[in-house]
N, C-alpha and C positions, 0 to 999 in steps of 0.2 A: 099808570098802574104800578109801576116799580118803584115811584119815591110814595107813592101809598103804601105799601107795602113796607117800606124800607120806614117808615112811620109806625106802622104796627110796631115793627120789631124793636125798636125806641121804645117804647110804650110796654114793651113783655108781651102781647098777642101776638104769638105767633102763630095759632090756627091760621088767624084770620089772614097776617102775613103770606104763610104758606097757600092757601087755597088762589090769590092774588099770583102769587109766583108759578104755582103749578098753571095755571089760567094766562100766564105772562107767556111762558116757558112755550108750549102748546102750541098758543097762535105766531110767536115765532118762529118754531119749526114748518111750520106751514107755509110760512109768506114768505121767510126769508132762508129757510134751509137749515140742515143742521150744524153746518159751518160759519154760518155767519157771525162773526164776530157779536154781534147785539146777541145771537143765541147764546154763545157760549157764555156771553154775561150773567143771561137770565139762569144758564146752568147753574155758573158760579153762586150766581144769590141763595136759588135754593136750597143747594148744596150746604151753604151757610146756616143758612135755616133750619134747617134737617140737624147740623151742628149742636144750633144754641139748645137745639130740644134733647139733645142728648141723644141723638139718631144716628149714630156714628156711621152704622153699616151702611145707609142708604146714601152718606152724606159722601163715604169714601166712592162707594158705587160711581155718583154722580162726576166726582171729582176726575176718579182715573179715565172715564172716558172724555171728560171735558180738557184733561189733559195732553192725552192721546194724540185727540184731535190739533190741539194747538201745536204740538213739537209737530206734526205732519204738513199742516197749512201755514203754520207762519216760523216755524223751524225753531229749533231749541234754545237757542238764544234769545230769542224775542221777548218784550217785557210782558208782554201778557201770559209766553206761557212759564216763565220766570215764577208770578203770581200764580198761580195753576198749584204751579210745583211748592211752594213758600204752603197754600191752604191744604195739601193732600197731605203734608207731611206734619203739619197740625192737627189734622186729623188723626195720622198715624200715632200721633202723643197720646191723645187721647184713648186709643186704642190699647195705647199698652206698648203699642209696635217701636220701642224708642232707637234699634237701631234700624230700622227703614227710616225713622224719622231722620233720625241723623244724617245719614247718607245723602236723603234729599237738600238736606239743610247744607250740609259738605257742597255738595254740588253746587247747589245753587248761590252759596256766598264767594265759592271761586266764580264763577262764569260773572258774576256782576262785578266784584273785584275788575277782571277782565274786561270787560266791557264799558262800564259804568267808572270806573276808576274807585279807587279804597275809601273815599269822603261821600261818595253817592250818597245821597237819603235811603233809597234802595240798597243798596248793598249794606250800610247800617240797620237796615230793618233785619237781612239774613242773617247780619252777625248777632244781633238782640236775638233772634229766633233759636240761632244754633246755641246762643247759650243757655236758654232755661231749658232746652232739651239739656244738657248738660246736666242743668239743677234738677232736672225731674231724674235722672239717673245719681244722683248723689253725685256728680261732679265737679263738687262746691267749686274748688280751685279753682279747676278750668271754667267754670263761668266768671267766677270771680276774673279772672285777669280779662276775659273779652269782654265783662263789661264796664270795666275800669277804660279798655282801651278807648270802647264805643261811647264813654260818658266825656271821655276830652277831647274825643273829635266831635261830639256834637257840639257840645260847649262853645269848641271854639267856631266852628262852621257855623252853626245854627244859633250860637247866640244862648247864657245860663238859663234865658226866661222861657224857650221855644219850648212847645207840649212836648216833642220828642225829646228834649233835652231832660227833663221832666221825669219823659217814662223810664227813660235809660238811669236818672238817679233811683226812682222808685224801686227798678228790676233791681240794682246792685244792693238797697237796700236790705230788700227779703233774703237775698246769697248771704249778707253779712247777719242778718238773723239764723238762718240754716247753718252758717260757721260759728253759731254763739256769741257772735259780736255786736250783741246788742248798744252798745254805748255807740259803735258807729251807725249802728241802723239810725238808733235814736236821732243821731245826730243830722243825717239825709233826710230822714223823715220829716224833722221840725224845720229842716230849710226845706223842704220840698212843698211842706204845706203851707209856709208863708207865703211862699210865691203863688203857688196858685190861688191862694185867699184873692191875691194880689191884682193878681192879671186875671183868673176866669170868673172870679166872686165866689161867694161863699158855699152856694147853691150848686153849684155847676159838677156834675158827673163827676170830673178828675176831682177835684176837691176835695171830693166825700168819700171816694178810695183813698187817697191820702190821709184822710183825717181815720176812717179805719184802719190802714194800716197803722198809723201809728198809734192810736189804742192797743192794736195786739201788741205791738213793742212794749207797751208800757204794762200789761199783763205779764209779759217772759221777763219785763226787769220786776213781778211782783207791787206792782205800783196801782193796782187794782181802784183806787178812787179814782185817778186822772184817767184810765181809762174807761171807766162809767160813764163819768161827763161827757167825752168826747163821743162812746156810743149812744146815750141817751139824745144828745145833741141831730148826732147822725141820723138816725131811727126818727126823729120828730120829722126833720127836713122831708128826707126820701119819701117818707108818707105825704105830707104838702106835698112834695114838687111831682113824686113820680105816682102818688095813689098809693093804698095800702097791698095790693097784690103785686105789687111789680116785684120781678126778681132781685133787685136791687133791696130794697125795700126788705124784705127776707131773708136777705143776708145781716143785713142790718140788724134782723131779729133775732135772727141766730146767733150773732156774735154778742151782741149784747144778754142774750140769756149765756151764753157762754162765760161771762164775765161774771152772772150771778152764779154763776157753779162754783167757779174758782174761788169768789167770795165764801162759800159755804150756804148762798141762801137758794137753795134747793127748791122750793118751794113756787118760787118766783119765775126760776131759770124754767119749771116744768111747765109753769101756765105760758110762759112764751113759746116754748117749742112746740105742746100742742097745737095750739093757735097756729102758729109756723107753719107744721106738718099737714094740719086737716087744710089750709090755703095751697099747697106745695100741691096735694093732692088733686084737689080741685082745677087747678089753673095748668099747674103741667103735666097732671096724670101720674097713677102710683106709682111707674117706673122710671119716669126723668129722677137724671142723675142727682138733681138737689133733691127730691124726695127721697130717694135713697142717705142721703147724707141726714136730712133732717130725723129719720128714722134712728138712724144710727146714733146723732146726738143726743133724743131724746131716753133710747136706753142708755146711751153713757151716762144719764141722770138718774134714771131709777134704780142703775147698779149705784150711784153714788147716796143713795138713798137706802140702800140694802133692800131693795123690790127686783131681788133676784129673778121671778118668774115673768113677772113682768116684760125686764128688760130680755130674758131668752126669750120668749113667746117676737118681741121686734125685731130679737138678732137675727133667729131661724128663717124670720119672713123674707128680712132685707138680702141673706147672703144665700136664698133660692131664687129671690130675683135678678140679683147679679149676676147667678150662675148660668141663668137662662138668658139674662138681657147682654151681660159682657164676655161672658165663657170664664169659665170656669180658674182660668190662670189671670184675667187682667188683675192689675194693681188693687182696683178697687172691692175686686173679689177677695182676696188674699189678708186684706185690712179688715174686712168684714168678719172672715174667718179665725183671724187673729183677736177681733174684738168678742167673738162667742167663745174662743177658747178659754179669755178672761172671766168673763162670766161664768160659765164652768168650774175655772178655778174658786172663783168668789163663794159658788156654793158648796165647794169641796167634792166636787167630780172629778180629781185629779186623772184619772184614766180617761174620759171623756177629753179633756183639756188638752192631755197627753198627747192623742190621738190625731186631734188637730192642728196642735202647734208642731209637731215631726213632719205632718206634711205641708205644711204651709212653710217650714222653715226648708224643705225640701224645693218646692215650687220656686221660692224665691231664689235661692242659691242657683235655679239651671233659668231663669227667666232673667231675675233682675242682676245674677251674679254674687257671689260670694264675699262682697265689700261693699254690696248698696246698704245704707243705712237701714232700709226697712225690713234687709235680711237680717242684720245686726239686732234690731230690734224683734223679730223672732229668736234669736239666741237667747237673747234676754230673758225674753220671756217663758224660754223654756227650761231653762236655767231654774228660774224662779217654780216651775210645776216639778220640777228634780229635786229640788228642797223639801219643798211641800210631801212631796212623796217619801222623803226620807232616805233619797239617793243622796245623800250630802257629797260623796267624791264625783261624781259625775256632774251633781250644779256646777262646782266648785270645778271642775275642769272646764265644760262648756265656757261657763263666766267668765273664765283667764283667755280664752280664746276671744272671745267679745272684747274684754277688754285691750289686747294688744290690737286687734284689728280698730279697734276703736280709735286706739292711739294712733295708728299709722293712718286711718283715713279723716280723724275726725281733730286731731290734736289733744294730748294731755288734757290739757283746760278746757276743752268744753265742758259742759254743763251734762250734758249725757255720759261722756268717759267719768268725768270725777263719779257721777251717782252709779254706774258700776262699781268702778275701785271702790269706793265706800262699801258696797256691798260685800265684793268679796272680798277685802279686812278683816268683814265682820263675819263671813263663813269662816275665812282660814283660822283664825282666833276660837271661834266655838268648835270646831273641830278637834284642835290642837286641846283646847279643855276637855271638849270629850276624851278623846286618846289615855289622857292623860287619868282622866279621873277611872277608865276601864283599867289602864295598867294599875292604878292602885289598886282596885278591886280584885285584882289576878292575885298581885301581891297577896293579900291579906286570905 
């Protein structure tokens, strides 16, 4: 019943998965108790399950008790409830909760260190884990050096070709994309994808995230044709190998209509996302978290279209169901919010606009902290409605604050600090002529 199940979820049916695992789960507890090590498995599955649907509450529910239980019966150390602790604090990411995540992830990469010795596979999996928490909190740096560290001890342990060898260049990748360091992404990327062409074939899961990611690389270096091919390429396969519905599959969609936005051809980018959307809808329901994204991309098209109504009539839908499905402060909330306040702006609501980006840039500063990129990118953007408004000294201050924060978390030369400073240049410059051209008029 459980490698059926564990098949659904291969496949993207997870109803079906789920109904199996609830039914798994059940006759477990009955025969064999609720401690039994085969229960607590079937816990764990579920839990997973509940996961990939975007179920977070029910999936933490499942977790802390199946945790619980294991520090109790088989004591804190033990690798199963090691694993316990490694899936609840992934959950916690997803939640929003990044420093409970961390903490766990703390925990738990010391006790394996300790146990397990610093080369374990396991304790490489904690240190991988502890650092995209890291990336998810803007802590480019510090993931960058753990997973620099954790890419040459797998290397040399595990051998350049091993999957996890693999992952661990994949994850440093995306860090060296988030630090603007696209030529080194690029560079991991097109070895990461050779090899696996290599060793798993062309077809095979890891393959085809690799070959995605490095389309987007080649979108943030502007190189828009070679990334067409590679999602056009992608998007064929996943349909062959995994069906037209599979989550896999619709990423695929959405990235590649994303690739027609940035081209300019609009048109194109929308009839995939619809499609996308009305599927997203259908198969995982109007609140899983990819329908809420697909939502979300397809008004970022019809704002790019100037179907201003349009795109607020999807903003307002998506960021009331976030507010109900994640609460009101998760990440995903906040982005949502951030993205109506633009639209707002696009149609010259600046009060409206206003309104939302002060407290979304508020939320973010006591949640994510006063140096997370995504607060940064609220300053930004409110910078940018202070202008609009005709506050010119206060864009122009906010925007020098962005930019120095910028500088100190992001480096000069990224790609995000220079297109501020270009900005404010270009305030302090109009200003300085204004000024200038009023005191003549005083003059005269």
């Amino acid at each position: 019943m459980n490698y059926l199940a564990s098949t659904y979820e291969n496949l993207g049916r997870w109803d079906e998965a789920e109904r199996l695992q609830v039914q798994n789960l059940e006759i477990r507890k009955r025969v064999s108790g609720l401690e039994h090590p085969a229960t607590l498995t079937s816990m764990s599955n579920l839990a997973l399950t509940y996961w990939y649907q975007g179920r977070w509450d029910e999936a933490e529910k499942l977790q802390v008790q199946e945790f619980e239980i294991c520090k109790r019966v088989m004591g804190p150390e033990h690798p199963d409830t090691l694993t316990s602790m490694s899936n609840l604090a992934l959950t916690y990411e997803d939640l929003g909760r990044w420093d409970e995540a961390e903490r766990l992830q703390v925990q738990n990469l010391e006790i394996r260190k300790r146990v397990l010795g610093p080369e374990h596979p396991d304790t490489l999996t904690s240190m991988s884990n502890l650092a995209l928490t890291y990336k998810a909190q803007g802590r480019w740096d510090e993931a960058e050096r753990l997973q620099v560290q954790n890419l040459e001890i797998r290397k040399r342990v595990l051998g350049p070709e091993h999957p996890d060898t693999l992952t661990s260049m994949s994850n440093l990748a995306l860090t060296y994309e988030d630090l603007g360091r696209w030529d080194k992404a690029e560079r991991l990327q097109v070895q990461n994808l050779e090899i696996r062409k290599r060793v798993s074939g062309l077809e095979h899961p890891d393959t085809l995230t690799s070959m995605s990611n490095l389309a987007l690389t080649y979108e943030d270096l502007g190189r828009w044709d070679e990334a067409e091919r590679l999602q056009v390429q992608n998007l064929e396969i996943r349909k062959r190998v995994l069906g037209p519905e599979h989550p896999d599959t619709l990423t695929s969609m959405n990235n590649l209509a994303g690739t027609y936005r940035g081209q300019g051809r609009w048109d194109e980018a929308e009839k995939l996302q619809v499609q996308e959307l009305e599927i997203c809808k259908t198969v995982s329901g109007p609140e899983h978290p990819d329908t809420l994204t697909s939502m979300n991309n397809l008004a970022g098209t019809y704002r790019g279209q100037g179907r201003w109504d349009e795109a607020e009539k999807l903003q307002v839908q998506e960021l009331e169901i976030c507010k109900t499905v994640s609460g009101p402060e998760h990440p995903d909330t906040l982005t949502s919010m951030n993205n109506l306040a633009s639209t707002y702006r696009g149609q010259g609501r600046w009060a409206e606009a206003e309104k939302l980006q002060v407290q979304n840039l508020e939320i973010r500063k006591r949640v994510l902290g006063p140096e997370h990129p995504d607060t940064l990118t609220s300053m930004n953007d409110l910078a940018f409605t202070y202008r609009g408004r005709g506050r010119h000294a206060e864009a122009i201050a906010l925007m020098r604050n962005c930019v120095a924060l910028r500088t100190q978390k992001l480096s000069e030369k990224h790609p995000v600090t220079q297109s501020a400073i270009s900005h404010l240049r270009q305030w302090e410059e109009d200003m300085e002529k204004t000024s200038a051209q009023e005191a003549i008029s005083s003059e005269e």
